[in-house]
C-alpha positions in Angstrom: 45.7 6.2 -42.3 46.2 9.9 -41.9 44.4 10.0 -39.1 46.7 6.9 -37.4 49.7 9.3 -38.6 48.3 12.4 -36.7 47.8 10.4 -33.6 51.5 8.6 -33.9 53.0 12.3 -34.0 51.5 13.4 -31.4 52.2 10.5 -29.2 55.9 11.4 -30.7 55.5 15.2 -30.1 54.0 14.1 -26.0 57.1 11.8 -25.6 59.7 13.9 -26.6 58.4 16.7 -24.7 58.1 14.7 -21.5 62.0 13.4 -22.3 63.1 17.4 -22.3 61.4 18.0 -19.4 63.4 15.0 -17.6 66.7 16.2 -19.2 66.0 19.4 -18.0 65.4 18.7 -14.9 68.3 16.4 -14.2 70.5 18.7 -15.4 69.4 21.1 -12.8 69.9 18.1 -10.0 73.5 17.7 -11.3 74.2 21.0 -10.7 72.5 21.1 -7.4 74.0 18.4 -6.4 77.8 19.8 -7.2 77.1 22.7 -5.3 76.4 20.9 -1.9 79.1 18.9 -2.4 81.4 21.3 -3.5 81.9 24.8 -2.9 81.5 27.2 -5.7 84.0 30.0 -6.0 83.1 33.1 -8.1 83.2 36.8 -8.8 79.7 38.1 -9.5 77.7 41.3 -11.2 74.1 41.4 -9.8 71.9 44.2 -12.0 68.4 45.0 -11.1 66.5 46.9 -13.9 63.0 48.0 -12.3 60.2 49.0 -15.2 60.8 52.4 -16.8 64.3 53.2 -14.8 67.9 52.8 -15.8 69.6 49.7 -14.3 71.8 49.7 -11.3 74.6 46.9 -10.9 76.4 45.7 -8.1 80.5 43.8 -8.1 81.0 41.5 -5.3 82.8 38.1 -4.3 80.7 34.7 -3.4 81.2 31.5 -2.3 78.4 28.8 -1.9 78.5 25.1 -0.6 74.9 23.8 -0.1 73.2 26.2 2.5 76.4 27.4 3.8 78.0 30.3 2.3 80.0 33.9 1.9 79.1 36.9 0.2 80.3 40.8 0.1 79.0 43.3 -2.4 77.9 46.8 -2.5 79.9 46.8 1.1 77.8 44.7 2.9 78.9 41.5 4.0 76.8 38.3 4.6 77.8 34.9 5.9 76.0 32.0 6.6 77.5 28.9 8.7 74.4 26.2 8.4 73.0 27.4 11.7 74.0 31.6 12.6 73.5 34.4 9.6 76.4 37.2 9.9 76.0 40.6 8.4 78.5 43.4 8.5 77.7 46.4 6.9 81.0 49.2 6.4 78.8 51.9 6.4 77.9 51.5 10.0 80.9 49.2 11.0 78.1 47.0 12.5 77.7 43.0 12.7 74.9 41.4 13.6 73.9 37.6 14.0 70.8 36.5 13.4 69.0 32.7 13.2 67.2 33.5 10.0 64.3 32.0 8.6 64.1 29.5 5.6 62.8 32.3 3.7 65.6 34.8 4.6 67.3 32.2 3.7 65.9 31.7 0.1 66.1 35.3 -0.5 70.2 35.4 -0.8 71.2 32.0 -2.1 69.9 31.4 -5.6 70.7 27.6 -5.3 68.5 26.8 -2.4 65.8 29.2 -4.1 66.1 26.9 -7.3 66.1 23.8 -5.1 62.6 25.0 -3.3 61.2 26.8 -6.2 61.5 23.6 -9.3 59.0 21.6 -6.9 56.3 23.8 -7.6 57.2 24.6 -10.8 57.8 23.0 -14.7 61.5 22.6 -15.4 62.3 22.8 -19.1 64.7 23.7 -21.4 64.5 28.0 -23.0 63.1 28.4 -26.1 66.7 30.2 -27.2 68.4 27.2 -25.5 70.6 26.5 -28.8 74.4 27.1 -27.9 76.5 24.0 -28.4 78.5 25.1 -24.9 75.6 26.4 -22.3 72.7 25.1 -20.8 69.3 27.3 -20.7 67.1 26.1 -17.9 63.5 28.3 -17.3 62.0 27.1 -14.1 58.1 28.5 -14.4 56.6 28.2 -10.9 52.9 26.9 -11.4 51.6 30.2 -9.0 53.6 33.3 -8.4 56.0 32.8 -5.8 56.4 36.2 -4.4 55.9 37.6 -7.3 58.3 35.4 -9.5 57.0 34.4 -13.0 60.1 32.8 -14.2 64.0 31.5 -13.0 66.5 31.0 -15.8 69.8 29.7 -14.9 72.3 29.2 -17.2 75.1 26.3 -16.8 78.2 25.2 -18.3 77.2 22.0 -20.3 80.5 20.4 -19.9 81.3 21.2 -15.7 77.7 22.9 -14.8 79.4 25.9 -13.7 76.5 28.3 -13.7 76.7 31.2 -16.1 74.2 33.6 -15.6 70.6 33.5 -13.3 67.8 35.9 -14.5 64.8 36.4 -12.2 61.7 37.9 -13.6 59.3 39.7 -11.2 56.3 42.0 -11.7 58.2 44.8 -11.5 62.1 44.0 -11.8 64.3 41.6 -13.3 67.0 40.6 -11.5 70.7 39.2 -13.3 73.4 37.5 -11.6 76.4 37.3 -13.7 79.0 34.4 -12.8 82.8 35.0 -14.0 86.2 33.7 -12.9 83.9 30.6 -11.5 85.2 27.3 -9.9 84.5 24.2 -8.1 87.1 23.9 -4.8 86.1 20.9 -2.4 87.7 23.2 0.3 84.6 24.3 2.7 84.5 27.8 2.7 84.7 29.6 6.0 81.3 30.9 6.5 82.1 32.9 9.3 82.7 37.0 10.0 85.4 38.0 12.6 85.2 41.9 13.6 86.1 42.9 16.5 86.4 46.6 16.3 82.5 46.7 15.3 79.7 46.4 17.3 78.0 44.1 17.5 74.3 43.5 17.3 73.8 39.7 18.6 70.0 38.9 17.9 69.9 35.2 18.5 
């Protein structure tokens, strides 16, 4: 009899870890999901804290629909229209256009990066995932993907507005802060217009 009980938790403990997993990751679909079919408007705080040195953060402005999408911090500014990458930078008053790569591509939009990075990787909820209001979602790729040993995004339970993504690397870890955030089902315009810079067409 004891031994029927051990086995019936376990098959208990199996199922409802298998059930998380599924929540987990359909909660991360919903949210992927919103963001291609509607762009997300928000003001942002990226901090980078590399082993044994003082973190540095960065303000900026972003707005993501799918692949497409607009950013400018730390006076750079980066815009991507589904087909030609744009990148100003102040300092040199220079634009250049670029067809980038999927993994240039990956590097500056945490969604798609998600989106690639869950298929090779268990989706479950965070240990500390216990606030009535947020969603904690670690994303633990099965190998190192460039160094990443774990995503965390954190998303609105009620409207999966994202909250917060944490990237942990060998050396860094990497926060995105999301405030003043929205849903719009305006397209953004993923374009950048300057016509006093020069411009460095590499298409």
């Amino acid at each position: 009899m004891k031994r029927q009980s051990i086995i019936v938790s376990a098959l208990l403990c199996l199922n409802l870890c298998t059930l998380s997993a599924q929540t987990a990751n359909a909660i991360l679909d919903n949210f992927i999901e919103t963001v291609e079919s509607n762009t997300l408007v928000t003001d942002i705080t990226m901090s980078i804290a590399e082993k044994a040195a003082q973190p540095i953060s960065y303000s900026g402005k972003l707005q993501l629909r799918g692949e497409q999408f607009i950013l400018s911090i730390f006076g750079t500014e980066a815009a991507y229209d589904g087909k030609t990458l744009y990148l100003y930078s102040a300092d040199t008053d220079e634009l250049t256009l670029t067809y980038p790569t999927e993994e240039e591509l990956l590097e500056v939009n945490p969604v798609l990066f998600a989106k690639a990075l869950r298929l090779k990787a268990d989706v479950r909820f965070s240990a500390a995932n216990k606030s009535q209001d947020i969603y904690s979602i670690d994303i633990i790729p099965h190998a190192k993907e460039a160094g990443i040993s774990k995503f965390v995004i954190k998303l609105h339970k009620t409207t999966y507005l994202p909250q917060e993504i944490t990237v942990t690397e060998d050396t860094q870890t990497s926060k995105l802060l999301f405030r003043n955030t929205a849903f719009s089902p305006t397209p953004p315009q993923c374009t950048i217009t300057k016509p006093d810079a020069f411009l460095n067409d590499l298409r």
